[in-house]
C-alpha positions as CSV (number, residue, x, y, z in Angstrom):
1,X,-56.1,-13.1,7.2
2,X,-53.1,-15.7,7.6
3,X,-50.8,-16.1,4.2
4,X,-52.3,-19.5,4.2
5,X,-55.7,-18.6,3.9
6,X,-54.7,-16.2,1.2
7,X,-53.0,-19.5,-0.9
8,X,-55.9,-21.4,-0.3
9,X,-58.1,-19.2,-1.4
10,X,-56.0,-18.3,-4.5
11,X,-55.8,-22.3,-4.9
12,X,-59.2,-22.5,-4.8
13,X,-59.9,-19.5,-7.3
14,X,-57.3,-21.2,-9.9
15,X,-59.7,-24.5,-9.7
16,X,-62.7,-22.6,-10.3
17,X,-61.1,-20.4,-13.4
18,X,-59.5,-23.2,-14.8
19,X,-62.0,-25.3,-15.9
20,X,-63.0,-28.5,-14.2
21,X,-67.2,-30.5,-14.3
22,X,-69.9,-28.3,-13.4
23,X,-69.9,-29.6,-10.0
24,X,-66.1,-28.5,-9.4
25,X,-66.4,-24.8,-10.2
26,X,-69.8,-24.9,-8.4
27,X,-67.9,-25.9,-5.1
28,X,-65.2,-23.7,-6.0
29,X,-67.2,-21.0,-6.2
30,X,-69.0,-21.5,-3.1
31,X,-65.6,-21.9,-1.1
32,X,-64.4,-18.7,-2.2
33,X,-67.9,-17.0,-1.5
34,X,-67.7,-18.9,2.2
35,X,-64.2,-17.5,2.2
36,X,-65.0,-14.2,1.8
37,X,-68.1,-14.3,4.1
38,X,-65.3,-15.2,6.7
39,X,-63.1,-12.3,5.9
40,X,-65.7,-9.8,6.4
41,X,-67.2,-11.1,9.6
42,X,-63.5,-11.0,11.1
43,X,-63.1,-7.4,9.7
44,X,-65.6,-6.3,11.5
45,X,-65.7,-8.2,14.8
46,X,-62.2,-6.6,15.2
47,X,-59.6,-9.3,13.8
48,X,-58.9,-11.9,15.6
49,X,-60.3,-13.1,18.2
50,X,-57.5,-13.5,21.4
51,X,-56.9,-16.6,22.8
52,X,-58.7,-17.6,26.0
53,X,-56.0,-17.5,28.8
54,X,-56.4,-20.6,30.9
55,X,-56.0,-20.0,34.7
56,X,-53.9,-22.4,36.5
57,X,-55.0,-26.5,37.4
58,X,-57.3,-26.2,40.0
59,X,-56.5,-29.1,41.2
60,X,-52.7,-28.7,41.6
61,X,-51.7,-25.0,40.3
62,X,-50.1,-26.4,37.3
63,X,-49.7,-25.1,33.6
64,X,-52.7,-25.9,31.1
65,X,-53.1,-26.2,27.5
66,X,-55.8,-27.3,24.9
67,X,-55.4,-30.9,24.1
68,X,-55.1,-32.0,20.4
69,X,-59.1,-32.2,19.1
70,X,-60.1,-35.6,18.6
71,X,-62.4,-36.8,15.8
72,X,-66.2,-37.4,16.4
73,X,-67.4,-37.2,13.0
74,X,-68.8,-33.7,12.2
75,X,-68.0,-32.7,15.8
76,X,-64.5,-32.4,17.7
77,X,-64.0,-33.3,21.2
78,X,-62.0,-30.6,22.6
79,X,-60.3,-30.4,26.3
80,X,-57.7,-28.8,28.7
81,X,-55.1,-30.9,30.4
82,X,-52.6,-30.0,33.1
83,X,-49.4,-30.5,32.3
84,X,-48.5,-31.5,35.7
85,X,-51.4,-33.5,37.4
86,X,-52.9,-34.3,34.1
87,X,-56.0,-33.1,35.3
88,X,-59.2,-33.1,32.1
89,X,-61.7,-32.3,34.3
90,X,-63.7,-31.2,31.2
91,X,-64.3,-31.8,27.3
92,X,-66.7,-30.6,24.8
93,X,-68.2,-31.8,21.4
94,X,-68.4,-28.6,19.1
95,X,-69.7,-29.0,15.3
96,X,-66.0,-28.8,12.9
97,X,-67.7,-26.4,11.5
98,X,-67.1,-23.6,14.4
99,X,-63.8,-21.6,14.2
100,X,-60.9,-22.7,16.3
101,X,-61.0,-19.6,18.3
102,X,-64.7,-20.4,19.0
103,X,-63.8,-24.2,20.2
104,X,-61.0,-22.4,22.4
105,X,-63.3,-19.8,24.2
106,X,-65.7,-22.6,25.0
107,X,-63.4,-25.5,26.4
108,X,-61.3,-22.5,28.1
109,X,-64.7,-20.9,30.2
110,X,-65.5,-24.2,31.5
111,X,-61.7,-24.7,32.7
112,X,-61.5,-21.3,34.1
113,X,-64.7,-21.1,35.9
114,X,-64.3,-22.0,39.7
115,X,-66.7,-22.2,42.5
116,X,-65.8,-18.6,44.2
117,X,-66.5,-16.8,40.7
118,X,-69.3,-15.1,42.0
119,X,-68.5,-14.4,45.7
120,X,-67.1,-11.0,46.5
């Protein structure tokens, strides 16, 4: 994991050993067991997910990237631009929740799928 999941965690391990109401070093302790939940499913799904490559604008051939998520309560609206048409052909509401690389992979099939996927 990412040196700043490992201070966060250790953050989060101080709170719970160092006192705090009952209610504090209950959520403490459920963070670190959430925590450590995560770990192991990323151990053994391989690391790290990659990133999904986005395939040019289909529009106009230019560059894409993942636009900044925007706030929707416990979901995030998450899209592709173009950076040279501007193209956002699509956008998605994922639960917070989900993992960033999960939000990624699902905003980045819908950019890259095009109408001659399936035609040999």
């Amino acid at each position: 994991m990412t040196e700043q999941w490992q201070e966060l965690k250790a953050t989060i391990i101080e709170m719970r050993d160092n006192g705090g109401t009952g209610t504090q070093q209950d959520v403490c302790k459920f963070l670190v067991n959430m925590m450590d939940a995560l770990e192991k499913q990323t151990r053994r799904s391989g690391e790290e997910m990659p990133e999904e490559k986005l395939k040019p604008c289909p529009f106009c051939g230019g560059e894409a990237y993942y636009l900044r998520p925007k706030d929707a309560g416990v979901f995030e609206i998450w899209s592709v631009e173009c950076k040279k048409c501007g193209a956002q052909p699509w956008a998605i509401q994922v639960y917070r929740g989900h993992t960033t690389e999960h939000k990624r992979e699902a905003i980045g099939h819908l950019w890259n799928r095009r109408a001659d996927d399936n035609k040999q």
